[in-house]
FIFI-208188 format. One line per 8 residues: number of its first residue (from 1); their letters; for each residue x, y, z of N, C-alpha, C. Coordinates in steps of 0.2 Angstrom, whole numbers, plus 5000, padded with zeros to 4 digits. Layout:
REM residues N
NUM) A) X/Y/Z/X/Y/Z/X/Y/Z; ...
//
This chain:
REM residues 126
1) XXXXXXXX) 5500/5454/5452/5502/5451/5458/5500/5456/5464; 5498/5453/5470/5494/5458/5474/5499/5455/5483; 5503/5460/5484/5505/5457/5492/5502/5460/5498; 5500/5455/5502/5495/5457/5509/5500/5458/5515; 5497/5461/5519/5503/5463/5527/5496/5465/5530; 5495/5460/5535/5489/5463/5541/5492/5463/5545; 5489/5469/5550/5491/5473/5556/5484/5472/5562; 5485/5475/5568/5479/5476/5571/5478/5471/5576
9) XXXXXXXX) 5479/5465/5574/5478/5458/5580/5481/5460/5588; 5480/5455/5591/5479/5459/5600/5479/5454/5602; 5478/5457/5608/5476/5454/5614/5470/5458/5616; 5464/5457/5617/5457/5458/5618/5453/5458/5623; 5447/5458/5630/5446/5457/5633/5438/5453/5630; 5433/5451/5633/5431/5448/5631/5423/5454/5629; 5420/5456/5624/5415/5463/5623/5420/5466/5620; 5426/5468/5621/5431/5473/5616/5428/5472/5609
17) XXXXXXXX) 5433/5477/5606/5434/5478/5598/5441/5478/5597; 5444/5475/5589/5450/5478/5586/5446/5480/5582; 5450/5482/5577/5450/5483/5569/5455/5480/5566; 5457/5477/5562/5461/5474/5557/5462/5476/5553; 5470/5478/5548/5472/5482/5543/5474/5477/5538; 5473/5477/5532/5477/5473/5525/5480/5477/5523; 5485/5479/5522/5488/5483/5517/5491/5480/5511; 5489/5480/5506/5492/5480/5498/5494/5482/5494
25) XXXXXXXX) 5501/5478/5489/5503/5482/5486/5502/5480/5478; 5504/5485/5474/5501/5482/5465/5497/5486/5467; 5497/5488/5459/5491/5494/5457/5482/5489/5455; 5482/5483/5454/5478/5482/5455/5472/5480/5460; 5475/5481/5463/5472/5479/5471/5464/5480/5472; 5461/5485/5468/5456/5492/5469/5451/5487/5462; 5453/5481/5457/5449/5477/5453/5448/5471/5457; 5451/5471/5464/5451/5462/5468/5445/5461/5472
33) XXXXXXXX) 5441/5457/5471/5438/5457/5478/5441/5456/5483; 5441/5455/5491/5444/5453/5495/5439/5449/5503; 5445/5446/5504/5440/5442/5511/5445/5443/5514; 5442/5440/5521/5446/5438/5528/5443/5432/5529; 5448/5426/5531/5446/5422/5535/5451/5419/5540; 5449/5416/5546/5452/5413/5550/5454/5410/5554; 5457/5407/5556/5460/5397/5557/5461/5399/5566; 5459/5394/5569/5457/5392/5576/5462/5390/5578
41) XXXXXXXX) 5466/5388/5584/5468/5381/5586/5465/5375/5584; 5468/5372/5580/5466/5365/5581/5461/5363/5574; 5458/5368/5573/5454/5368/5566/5457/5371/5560; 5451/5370/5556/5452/5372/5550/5453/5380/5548; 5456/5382/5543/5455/5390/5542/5445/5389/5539; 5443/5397/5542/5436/5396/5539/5434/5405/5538; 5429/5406/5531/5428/5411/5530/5426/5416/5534; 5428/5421/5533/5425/5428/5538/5418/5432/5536
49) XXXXXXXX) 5422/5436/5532/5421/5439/5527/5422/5441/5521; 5416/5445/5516/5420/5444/5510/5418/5451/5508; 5423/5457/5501/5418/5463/5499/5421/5462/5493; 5414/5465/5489/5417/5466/5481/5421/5469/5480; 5427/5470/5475/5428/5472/5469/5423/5481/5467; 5420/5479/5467/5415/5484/5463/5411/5488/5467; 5412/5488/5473/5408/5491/5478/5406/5489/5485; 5402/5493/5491/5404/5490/5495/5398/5484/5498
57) XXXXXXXX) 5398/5479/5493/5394/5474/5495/5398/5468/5497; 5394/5465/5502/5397/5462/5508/5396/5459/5508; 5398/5452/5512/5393/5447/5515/5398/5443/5520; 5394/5441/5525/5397/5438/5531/5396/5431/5532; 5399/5426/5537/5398/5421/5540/5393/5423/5547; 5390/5418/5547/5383/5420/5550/5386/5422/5561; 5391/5418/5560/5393/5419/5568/5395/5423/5571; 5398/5428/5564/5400/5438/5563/5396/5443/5562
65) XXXXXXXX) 5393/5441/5561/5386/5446/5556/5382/5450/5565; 5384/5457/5563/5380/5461/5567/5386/5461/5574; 5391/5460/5571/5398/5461/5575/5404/5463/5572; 5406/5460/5567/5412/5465/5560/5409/5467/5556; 5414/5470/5552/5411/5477/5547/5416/5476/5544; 5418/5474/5536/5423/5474/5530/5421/5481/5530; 5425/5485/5526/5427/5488/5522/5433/5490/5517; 5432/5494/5514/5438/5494/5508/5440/5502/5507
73) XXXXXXXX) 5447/5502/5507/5447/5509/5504/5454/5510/5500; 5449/5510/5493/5453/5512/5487/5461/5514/5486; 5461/5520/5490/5466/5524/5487/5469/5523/5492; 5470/5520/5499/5476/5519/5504/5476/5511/5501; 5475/5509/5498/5476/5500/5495/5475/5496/5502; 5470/5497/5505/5468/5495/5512/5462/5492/5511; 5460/5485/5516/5453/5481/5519/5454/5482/5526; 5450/5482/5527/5448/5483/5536/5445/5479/5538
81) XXXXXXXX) 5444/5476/5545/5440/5471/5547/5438/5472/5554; 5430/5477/5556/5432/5480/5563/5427/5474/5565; 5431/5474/5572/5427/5470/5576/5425/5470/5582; 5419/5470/5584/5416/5473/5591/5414/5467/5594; 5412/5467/5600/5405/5462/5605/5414/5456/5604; 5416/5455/5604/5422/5450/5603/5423/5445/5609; 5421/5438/5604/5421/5434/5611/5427/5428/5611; 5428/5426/5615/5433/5421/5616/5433/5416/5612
89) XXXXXXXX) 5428/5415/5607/5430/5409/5602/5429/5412/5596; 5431/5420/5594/5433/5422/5590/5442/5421/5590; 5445/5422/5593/5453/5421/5595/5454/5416/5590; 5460/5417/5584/5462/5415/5580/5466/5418/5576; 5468/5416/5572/5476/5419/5567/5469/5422/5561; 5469/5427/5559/5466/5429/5554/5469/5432/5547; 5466/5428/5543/5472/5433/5537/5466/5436/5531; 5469/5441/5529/5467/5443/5521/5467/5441/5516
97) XXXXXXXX) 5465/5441/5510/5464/5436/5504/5461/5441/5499; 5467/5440/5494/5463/5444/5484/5462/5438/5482; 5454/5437/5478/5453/5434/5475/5458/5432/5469; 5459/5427/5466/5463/5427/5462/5463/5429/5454; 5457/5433/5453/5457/5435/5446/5454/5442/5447; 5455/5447/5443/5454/5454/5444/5447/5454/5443; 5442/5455/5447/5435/5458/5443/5430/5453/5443; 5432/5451/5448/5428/5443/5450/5424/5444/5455
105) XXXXXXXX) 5417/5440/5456/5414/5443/5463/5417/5436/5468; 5418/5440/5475/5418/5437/5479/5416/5432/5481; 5419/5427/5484/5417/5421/5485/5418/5418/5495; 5415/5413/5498/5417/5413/5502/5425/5404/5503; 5424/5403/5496/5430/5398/5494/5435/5399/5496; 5442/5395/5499/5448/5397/5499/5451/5397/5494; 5449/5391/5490/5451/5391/5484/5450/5395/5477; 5446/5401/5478/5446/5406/5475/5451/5411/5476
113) XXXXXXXX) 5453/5411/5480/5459/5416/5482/5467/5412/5482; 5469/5419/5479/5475/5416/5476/5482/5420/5481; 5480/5426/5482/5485/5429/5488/5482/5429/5495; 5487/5428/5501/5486/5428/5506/5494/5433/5510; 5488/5435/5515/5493/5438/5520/5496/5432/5525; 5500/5436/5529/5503/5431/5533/5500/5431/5539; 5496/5433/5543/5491/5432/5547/5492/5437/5552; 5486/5440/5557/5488/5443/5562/5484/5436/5568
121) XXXXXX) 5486/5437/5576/5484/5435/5578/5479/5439/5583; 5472/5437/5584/5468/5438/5588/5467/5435/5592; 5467/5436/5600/5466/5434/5607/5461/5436/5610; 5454/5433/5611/5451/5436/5617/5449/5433/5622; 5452/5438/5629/5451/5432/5634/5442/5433/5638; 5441/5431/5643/5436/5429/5646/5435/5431/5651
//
């Protein structure tokens, strides 16, 4: 069992940055991949990011790419999700997500993921 608690969401101006914190509990946390994705007004939730399990390989959605940055770190049982250039149609409820089975690679699937945090919310205005 893997429980998530994200931190960090704001209120933004529009070129700011946050960072996003996941914090996790369970000792296995450190065998999960993990992602971020997240849900708009009015839309669907949708993938963000994703990082292995096994190292720090990455992959993005294309409309983030060259603006967040996943990372992972081990021994604080923490994902991060910083975020620069931040535009108003980034503004949404973003949550954290462990894959559902230890040792698995990443996915950009919801349906892969088995735990979820409760969301923070992100605002950027204009």
């Amino acid at each position: 069992q893997v429980q998530l608690v994200e931190s960090g969401g704001g209120l933004v101006q529009a070129g700011g940055s946050l960072r996003l914190s996941c914090a996790a509990s369970g000792r296995t946390f450190s065998s999960h991949s993990m992602g971020w994705f997240r849900q708009a007004p009015g839309k669907e939730r949708e993938f963000v990011a994703h990082i292995q399990w096994s190292g720090p390989i990455v992959y993005y959605t294309d409309s983030v790419k060259g603006r967040f940055t996943i990372s992972r770190d081990n021994a604080k049982n923490t994902v991060y999700l910083q975020m620069n250039s931040l535009e108003p149609e980034d503004t949404a409820v973003y949550y954290c997500a462990a894959m559902r089975f230890p040792r698995s690679p990443a996915s950009t699937r919801e349906a892969s993921y088995a735990y979820w945090g409760q969301g923070t919310q992100v605002t950027v205005s204009s």
